[in-house]
DSSP file (Angstrom, degrees, kcal/mol; ACC not computed):
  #  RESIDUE AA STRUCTURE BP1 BP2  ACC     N-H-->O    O-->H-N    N-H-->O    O-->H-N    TCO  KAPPA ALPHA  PHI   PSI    X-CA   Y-CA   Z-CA
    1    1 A X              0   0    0      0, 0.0    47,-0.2     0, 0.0     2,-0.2   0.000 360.0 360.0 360.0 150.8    0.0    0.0    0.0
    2    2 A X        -     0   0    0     45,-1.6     2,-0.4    44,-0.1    47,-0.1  -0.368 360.0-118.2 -60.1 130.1    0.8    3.6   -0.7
    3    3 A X        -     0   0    0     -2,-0.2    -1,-0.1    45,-0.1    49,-0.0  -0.648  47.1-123.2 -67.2 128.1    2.2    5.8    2.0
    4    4 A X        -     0   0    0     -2,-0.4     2,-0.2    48,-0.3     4,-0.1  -0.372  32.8-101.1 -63.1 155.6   -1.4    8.8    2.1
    5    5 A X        -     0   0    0      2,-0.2    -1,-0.1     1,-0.1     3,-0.1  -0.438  36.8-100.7 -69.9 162.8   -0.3   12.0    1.5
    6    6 A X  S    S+     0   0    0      1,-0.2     2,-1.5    -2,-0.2    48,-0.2   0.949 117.4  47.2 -48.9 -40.3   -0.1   14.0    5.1
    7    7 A X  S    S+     0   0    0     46,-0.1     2,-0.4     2,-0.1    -1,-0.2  -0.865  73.9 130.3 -92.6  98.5   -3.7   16.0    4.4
    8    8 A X        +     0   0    0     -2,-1.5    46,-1.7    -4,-0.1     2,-0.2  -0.792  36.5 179.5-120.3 135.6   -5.6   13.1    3.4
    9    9 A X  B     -a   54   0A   0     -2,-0.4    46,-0.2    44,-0.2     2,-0.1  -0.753  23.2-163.3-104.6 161.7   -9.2   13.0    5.6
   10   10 A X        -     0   0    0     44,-3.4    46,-0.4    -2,-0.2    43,-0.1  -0.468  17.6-135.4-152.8  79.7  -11.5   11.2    5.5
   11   11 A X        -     0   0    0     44,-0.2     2,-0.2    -2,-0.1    46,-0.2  -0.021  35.5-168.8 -31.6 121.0  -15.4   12.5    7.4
   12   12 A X  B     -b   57   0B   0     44,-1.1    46,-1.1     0, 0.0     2,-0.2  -0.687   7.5-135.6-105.2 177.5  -16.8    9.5    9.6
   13   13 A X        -     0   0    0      1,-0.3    46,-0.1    -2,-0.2     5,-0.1  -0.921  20.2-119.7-128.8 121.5  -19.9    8.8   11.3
   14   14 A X        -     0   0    0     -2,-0.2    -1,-0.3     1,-0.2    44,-0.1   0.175  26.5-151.9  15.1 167.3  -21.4    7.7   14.2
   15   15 A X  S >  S+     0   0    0      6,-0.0     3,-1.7    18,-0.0    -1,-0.2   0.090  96.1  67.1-103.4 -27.9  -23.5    4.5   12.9
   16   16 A X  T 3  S+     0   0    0      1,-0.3     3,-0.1     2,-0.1    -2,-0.1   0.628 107.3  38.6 -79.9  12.3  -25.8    5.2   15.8
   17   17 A X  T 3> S+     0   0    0      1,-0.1     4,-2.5     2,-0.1    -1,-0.3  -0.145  76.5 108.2-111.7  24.9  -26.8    8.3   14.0
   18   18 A X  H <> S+     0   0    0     -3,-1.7     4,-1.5     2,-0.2    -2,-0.1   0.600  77.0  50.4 -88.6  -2.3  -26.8    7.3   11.0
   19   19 A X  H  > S+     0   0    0      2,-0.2     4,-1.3    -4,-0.2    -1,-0.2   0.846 121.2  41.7 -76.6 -42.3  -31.1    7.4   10.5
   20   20 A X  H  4 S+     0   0    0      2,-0.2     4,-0.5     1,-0.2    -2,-0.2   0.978 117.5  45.7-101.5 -59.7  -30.7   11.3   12.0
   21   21 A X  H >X S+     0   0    0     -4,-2.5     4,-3.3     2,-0.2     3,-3.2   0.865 111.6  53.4 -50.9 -51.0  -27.5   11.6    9.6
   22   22 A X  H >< S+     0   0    0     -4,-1.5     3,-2.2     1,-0.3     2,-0.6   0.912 108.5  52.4 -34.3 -89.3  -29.8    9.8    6.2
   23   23 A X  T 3< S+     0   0    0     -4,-1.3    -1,-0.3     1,-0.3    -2,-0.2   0.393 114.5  38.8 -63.9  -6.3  -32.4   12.5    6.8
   24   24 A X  T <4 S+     0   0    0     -3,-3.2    50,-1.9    -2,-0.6     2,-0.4   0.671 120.7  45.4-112.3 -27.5  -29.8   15.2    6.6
   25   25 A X    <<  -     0   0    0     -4,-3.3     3,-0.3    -3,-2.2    -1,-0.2  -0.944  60.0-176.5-105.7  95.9  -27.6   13.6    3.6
   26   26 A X  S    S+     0   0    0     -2,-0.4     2,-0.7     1,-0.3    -1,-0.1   0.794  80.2  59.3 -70.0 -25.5  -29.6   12.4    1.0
   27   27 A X  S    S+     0   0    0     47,-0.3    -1,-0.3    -5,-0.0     2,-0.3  -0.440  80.4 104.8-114.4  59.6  -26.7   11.1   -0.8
   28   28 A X  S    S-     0   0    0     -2,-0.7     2,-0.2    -3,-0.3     4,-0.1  -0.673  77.8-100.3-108.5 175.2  -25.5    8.7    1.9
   29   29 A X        -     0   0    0     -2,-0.3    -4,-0.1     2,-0.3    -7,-0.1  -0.503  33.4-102.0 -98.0 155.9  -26.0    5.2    1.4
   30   30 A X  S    S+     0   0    0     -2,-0.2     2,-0.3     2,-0.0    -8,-0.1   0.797  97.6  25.1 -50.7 -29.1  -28.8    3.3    3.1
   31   31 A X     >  -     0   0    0      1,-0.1     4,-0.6    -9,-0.0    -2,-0.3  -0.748  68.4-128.6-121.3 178.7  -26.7    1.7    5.8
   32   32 A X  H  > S+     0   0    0     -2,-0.3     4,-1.5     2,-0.2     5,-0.3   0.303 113.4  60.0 -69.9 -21.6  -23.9    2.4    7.4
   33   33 A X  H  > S+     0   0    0      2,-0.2     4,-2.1     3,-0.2     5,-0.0   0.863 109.4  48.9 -82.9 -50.9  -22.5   -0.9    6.7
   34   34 A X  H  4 S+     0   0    0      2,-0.2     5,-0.3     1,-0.2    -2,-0.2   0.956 110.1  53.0 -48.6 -56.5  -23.1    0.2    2.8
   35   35 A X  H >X S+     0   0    0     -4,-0.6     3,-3.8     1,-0.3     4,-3.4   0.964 108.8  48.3 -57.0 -63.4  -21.4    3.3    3.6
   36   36 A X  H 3X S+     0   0    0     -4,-1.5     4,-2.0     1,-0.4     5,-0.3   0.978 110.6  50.1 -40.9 -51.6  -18.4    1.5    5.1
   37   37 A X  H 3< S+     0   0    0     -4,-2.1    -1,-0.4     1,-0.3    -2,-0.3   0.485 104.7  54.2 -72.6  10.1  -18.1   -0.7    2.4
   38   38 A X  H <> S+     0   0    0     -3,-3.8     4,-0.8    -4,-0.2    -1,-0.3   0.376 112.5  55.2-123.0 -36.7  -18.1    2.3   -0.2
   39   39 A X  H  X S+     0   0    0     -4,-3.4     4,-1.1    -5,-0.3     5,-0.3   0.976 109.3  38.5 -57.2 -76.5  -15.2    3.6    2.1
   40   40 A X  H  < S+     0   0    0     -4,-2.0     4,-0.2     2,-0.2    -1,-0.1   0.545 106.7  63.0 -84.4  18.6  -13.1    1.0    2.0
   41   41 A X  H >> S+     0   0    0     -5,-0.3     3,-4.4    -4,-0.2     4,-0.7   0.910 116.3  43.0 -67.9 -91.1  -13.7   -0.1   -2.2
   42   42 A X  H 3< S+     0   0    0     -4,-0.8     4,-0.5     1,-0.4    -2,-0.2   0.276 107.9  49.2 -57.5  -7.6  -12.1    3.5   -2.6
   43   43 A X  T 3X>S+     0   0    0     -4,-1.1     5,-2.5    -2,-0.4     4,-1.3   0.754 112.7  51.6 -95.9 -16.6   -9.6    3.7   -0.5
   44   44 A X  T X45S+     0   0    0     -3,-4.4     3,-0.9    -5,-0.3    -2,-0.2   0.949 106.8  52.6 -44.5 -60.9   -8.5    0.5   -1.8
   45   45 A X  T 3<5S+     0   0    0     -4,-0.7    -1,-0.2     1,-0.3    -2,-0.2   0.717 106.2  55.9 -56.5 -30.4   -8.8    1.9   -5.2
   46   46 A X  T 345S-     0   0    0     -4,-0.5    -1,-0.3    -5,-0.3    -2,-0.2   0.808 112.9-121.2 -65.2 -40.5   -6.6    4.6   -3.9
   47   47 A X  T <<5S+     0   0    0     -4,-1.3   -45,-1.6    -3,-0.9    -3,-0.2   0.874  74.6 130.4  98.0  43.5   -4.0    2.0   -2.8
   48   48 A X      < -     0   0    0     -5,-2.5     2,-0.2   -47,-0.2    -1,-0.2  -0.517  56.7-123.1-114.1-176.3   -4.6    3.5    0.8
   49   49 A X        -     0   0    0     -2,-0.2    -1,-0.1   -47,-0.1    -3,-0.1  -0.478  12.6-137.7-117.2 176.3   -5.4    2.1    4.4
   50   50 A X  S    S+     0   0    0     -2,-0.2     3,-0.4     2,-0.1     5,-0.1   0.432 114.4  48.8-103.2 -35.0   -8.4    3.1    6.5
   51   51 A X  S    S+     0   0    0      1,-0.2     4,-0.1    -3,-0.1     0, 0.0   0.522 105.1  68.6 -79.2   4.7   -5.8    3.2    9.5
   52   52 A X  S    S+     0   0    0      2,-0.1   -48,-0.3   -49,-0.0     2,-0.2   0.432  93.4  44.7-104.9   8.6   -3.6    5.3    7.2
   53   53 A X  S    S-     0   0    0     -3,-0.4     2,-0.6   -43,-0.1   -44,-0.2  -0.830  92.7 -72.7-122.1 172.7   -5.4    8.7    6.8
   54   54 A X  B     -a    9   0A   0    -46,-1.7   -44,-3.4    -2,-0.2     2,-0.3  -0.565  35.8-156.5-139.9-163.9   -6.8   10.7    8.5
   55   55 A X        -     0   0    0     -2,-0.6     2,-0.3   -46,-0.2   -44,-0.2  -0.617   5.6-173.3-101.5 146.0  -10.2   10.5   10.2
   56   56 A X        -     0   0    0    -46,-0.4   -44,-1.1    -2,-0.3    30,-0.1  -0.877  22.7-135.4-125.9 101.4  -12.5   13.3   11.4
   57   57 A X  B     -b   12   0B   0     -2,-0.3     2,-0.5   -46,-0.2   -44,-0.2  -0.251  21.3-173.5 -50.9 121.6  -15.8   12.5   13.4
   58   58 A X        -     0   0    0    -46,-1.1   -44,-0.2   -44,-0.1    -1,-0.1  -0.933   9.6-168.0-122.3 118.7  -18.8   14.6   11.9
   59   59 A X     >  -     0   0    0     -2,-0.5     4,-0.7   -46,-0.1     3,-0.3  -0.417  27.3-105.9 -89.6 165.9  -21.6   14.0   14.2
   60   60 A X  H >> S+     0   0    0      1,-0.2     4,-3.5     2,-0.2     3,-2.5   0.998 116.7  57.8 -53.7 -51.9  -25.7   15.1   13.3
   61   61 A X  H 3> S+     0   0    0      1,-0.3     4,-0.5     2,-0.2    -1,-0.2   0.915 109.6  45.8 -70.2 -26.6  -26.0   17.8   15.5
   62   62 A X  H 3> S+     0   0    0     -3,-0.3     4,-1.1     1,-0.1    -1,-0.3   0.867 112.7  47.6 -53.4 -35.7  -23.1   19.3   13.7
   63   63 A X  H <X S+     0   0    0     -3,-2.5     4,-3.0    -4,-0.7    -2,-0.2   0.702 105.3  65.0 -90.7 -45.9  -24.5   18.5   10.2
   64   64 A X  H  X S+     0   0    0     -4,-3.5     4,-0.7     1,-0.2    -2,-0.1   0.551  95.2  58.6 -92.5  15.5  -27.9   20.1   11.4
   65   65 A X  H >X S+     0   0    0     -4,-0.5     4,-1.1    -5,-0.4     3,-0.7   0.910 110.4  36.2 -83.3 -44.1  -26.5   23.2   11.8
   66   66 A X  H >X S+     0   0    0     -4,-1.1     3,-3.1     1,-0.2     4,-0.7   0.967 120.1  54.6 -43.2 -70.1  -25.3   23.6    8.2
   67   67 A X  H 3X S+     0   0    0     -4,-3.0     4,-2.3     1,-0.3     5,-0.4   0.648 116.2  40.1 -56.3 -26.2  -28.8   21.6    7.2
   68   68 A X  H << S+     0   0    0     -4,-0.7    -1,-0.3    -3,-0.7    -2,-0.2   0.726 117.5  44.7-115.9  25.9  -30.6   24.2    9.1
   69   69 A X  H << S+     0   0    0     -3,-3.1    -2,-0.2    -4,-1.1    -3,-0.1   0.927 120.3  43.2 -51.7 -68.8  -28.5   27.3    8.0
   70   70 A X  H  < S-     0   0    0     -4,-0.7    -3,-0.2     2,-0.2    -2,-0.1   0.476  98.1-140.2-116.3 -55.1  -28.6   26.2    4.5
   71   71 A X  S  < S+     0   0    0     -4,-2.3     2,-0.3     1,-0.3    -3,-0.1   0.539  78.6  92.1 104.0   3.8  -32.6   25.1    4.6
   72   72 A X  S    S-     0   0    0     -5,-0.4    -1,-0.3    -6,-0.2    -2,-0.2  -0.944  90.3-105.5-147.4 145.9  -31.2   22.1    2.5
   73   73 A X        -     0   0    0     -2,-0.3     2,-0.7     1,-0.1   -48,-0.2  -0.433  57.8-106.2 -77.6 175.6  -29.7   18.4    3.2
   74   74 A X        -     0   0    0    -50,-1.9   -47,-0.3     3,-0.0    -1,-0.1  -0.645  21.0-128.8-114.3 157.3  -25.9   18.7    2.7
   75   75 A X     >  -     0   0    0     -2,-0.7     4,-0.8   -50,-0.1     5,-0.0  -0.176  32.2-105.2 -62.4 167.3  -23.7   17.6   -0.2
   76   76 A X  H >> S+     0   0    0      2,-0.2     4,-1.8     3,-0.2     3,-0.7   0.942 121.3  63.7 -89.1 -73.8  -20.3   15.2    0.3
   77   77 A X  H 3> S+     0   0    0      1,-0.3     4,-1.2     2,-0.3     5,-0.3   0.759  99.2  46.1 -35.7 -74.3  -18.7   18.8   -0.5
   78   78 A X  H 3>>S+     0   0    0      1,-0.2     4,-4.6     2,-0.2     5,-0.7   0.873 113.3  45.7 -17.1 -70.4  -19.8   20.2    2.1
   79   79 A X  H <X5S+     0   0    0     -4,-0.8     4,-1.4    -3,-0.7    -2,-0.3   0.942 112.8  52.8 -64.2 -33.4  -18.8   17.4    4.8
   80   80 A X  H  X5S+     0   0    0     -4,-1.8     4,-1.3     1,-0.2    -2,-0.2   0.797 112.4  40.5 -80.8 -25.3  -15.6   17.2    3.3
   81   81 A X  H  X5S+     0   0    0     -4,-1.2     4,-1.7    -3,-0.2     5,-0.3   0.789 120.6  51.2 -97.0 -29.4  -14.9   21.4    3.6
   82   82 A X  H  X5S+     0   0    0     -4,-4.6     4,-3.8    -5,-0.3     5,-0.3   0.965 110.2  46.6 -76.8 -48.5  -16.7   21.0    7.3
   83   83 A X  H  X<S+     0   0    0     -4,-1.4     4,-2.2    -5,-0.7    -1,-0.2   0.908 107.9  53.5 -30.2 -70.5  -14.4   18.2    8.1
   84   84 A X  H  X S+     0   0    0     -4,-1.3     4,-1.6     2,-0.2     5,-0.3   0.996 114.1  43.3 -28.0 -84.2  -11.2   20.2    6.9
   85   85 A X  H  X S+     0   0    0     -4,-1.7     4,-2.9     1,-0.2    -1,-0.2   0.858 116.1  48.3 -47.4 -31.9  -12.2   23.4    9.4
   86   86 A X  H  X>S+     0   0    0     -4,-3.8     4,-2.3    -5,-0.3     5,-0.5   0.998 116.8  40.3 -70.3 -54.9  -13.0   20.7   12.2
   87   87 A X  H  X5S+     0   0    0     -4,-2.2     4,-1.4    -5,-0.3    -2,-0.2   0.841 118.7  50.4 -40.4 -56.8   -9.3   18.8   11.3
   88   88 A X  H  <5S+     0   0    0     -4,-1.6     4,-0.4     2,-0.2    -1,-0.2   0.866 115.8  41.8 -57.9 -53.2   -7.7   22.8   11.0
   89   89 A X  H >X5S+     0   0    0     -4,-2.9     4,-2.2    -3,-0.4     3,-1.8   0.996 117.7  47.1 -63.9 -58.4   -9.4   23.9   14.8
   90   90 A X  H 3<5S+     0   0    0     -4,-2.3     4,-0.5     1,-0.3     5,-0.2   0.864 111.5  49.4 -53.4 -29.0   -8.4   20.5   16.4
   91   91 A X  T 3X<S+     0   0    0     -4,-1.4     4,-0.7    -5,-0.5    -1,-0.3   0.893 112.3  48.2 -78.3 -32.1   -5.0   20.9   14.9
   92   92 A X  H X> S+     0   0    0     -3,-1.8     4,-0.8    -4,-0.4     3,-0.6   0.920 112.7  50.2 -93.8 -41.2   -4.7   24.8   16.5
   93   93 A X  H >< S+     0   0    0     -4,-2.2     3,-5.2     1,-0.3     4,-0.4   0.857 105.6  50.7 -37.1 -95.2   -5.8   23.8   19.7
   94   94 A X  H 34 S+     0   0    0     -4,-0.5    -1,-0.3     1,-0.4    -2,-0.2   0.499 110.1  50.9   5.2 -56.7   -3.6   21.2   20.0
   95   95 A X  H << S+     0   0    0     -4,-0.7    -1,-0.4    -3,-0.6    -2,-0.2   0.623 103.8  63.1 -59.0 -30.6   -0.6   23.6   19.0
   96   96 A X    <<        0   0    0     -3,-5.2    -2,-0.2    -4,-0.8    -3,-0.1   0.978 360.0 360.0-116.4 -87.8   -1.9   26.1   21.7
   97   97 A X              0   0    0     -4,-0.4    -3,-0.2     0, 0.0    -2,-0.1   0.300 360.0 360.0 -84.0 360.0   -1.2   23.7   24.7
């Protein structure tokens, strides 16, 4: 396998939110179990690891602030730029102390 570059992320989820998460991301998969497995086809296809990037927890109640900012469920784009900002604060904290 391929070394990831340093930024690669990769937005997770809860599976016990994943009914709350569905109703806020249309374009999620039915299951979480689907989901997974849609993860790790592509990271495969990447020649990557699932322990080798890294991962940013985006939970609903996060997700239903954009959804109810926005008025609208949110796009993969979206999770992926909210992800990035979460990764960017954790990462300045973390520098801070």
């Amino acid at each position: 396998m391929l070394r990831p570059p340093a930024n690669t992320l990769l937005a997770i989820y809860n599976r016990d939110e994943w009914d709350d998460l569905r109703q806020l991301c249309d374009d999620l998969p039915g299951t979480y179990d689907e989901w997974l497995a849609d993860v790790q086809s592509g990271l495969q296809e990447m020649e990557l690891t699932y322990d080798g990037v890294t991962k940013v927890m985006l939970r609903a109640d996060q997700i239903r602030l954009l959804y109810n900012a926005r008025g609208r469920c949110i796009t993969l784009k979206e999770r992926l730029r909210l992800a990035h900002r979460l990764h960017l604060e954790t990462r300045t904290i973390a520098t801070r102390h």
